[in-house]
MITI-446933 format. One record per residue (C-alpha): x, y, z. Coordinates in steps of 0.5 Angstrom, whole numbers, plus 500, padded with zeros to 3 digits. Layout:
N
XYZ/...
This chain:
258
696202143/699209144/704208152/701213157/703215165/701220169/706224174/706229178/711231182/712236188/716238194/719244198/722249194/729248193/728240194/730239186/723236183/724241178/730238175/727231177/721233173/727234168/730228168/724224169/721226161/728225158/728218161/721217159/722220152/728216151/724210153/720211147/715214150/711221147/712226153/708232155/712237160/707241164/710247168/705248173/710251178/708259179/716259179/716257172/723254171/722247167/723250160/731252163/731246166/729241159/734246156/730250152/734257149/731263152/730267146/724261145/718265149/712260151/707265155/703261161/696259159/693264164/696269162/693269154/688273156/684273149/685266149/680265156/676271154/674267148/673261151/670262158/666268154/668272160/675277161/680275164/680277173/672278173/670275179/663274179/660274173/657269167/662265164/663258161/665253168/667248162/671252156/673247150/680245151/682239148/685243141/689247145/696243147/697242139/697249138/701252145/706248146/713248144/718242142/725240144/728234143/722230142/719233149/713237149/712243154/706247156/707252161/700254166/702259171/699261176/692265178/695272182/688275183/683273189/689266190/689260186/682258189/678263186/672262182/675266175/675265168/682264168/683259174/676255170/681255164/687252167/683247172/679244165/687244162/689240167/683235167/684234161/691233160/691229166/685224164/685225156/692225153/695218151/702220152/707220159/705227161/709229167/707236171/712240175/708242181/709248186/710245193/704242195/697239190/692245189/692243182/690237182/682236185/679229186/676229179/683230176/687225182/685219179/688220173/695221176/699214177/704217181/705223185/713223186/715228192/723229191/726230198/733233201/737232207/733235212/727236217/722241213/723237207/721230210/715235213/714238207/713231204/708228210/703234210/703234202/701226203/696228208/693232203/694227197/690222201/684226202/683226195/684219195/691220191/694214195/700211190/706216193/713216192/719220195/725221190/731222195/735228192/743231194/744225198/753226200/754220203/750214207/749218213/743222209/742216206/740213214/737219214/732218209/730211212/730213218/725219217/720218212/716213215/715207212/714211205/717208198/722212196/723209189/730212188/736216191/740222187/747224189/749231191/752233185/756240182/755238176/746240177/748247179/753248173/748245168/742251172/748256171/749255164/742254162/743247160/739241162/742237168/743230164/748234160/753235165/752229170/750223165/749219173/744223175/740220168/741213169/739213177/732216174/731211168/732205173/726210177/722210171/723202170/720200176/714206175/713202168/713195172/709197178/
């Protein structure tokens, strides 16, 4: 039986959940698990993160516009007409996505006309990506979230096992962190945890235990130069802080077990 997990994983800008993304689809993949990383920040940065070279060019799902047409039955940004509400989907990750690693990444983009919440071909076709990618695919699939859920409806939210909300030292990060929970539970996704990132010293440390009222916070992951080395030179960050690595597999041990 093929080994499958669902993540999803969010925060406030800034906060590092990309490169927790990152390391959290090494440690599954070194796990033996078969990873799908999915891009589904507008702000997209999970390939640079997962080391891939930048002459490799993965365009966004929204953005092939011939795709959607042919799909949805119905041009890309045409709000109001006929279209398909449930476009074939399920061939599409084999062909779209790029390797590297052993890892597997998609990109989704992000619905620019009318807001993410409007009713055209392209936000239907990214909505039936990530149902299916979430409730079909048997492999460890982990999605790099904007800061907040508006990808995920109660249809899809069962599927995920786990929403990984990563944390730094501050107010608006914990803030962040508890209206992304009220939002979670209004779709019923109720297994949350926080991943506590750039902690220095013990007093973040007490600062976390203090403000994240009664949350599970599966993990901590020290403030370290060596991220913003990896990000500078385009390298993944277990290249330059092999610790960060190994506190991100003991997280994945206890997702594994729970």
């Amino acid at each position: 039986m093929e080994k499958s997990i669902k993540l999803a994983v969010t925060g406030k800008g800034g906060a590092g959940k990309t490169t927790v993304a990152s390391l959290l689809c090494k440690a599954f993949s070194d796990k033996g698990y078969s990873v799908l990383a999915v891009d589904a920040d507008p702000d997209a940065n999970l390939a640079s993160a997962l080391g891939f070279p930048e002459d490799i060019k993965i365009t966004p799902l929204v953005e092939m516009k011939e795709l959607i047409e042919e799909r949805t039955g119905a041009k890309p940004g045409s709000i109001g007409s006929f279209f398909k509400l449930n476009p074939k989907v399920d061939d599409l990750p084999e062909k779209l996505w790029k390797e590297k690693d052993g890892i597997k990444l998609l990109l989704m983009g992000t619905v620019k006309q009318g807001g993410g919440g409007c009713i055209c071909p392209e936000s239907t076709m990214l909505k039936n990506m990530i149902q299916n990618l979430l409730l079909f695919r048997k492999e460890a699939v982990i999605m790099d979230m904007e800061a907040g859920i508006e990808h995920l409806g109660r249809a899809t939210a069962q599927a995920v096992e786990r929403l990984i909300v990563v944390v730094e030292p501050g107010k608006r990060s914990i803030e962040t962190a508890l209206k992304i929970k009220e939002l979670a539970d209004d779709i019923k996704l109720t297994k949350i945890s926080l991943v506590a990132n750039k902690v220095r010293n013990e007093h973040d440390r007490c600062f976390f235990e203090d403000n994240t009222r009664g949350m599970d916070v599966i993990g901590y992951l020290p403030f370290e130069d060596s991220i913003r080395k990896a990000d500078m030179e385009r390298c993944s960050p277990w290249t330059f802080s092999p610790g960060s690595l190994e506190a991100v597999r003991k997280m994945v041990e206890k997702l594994i077990q729970d």
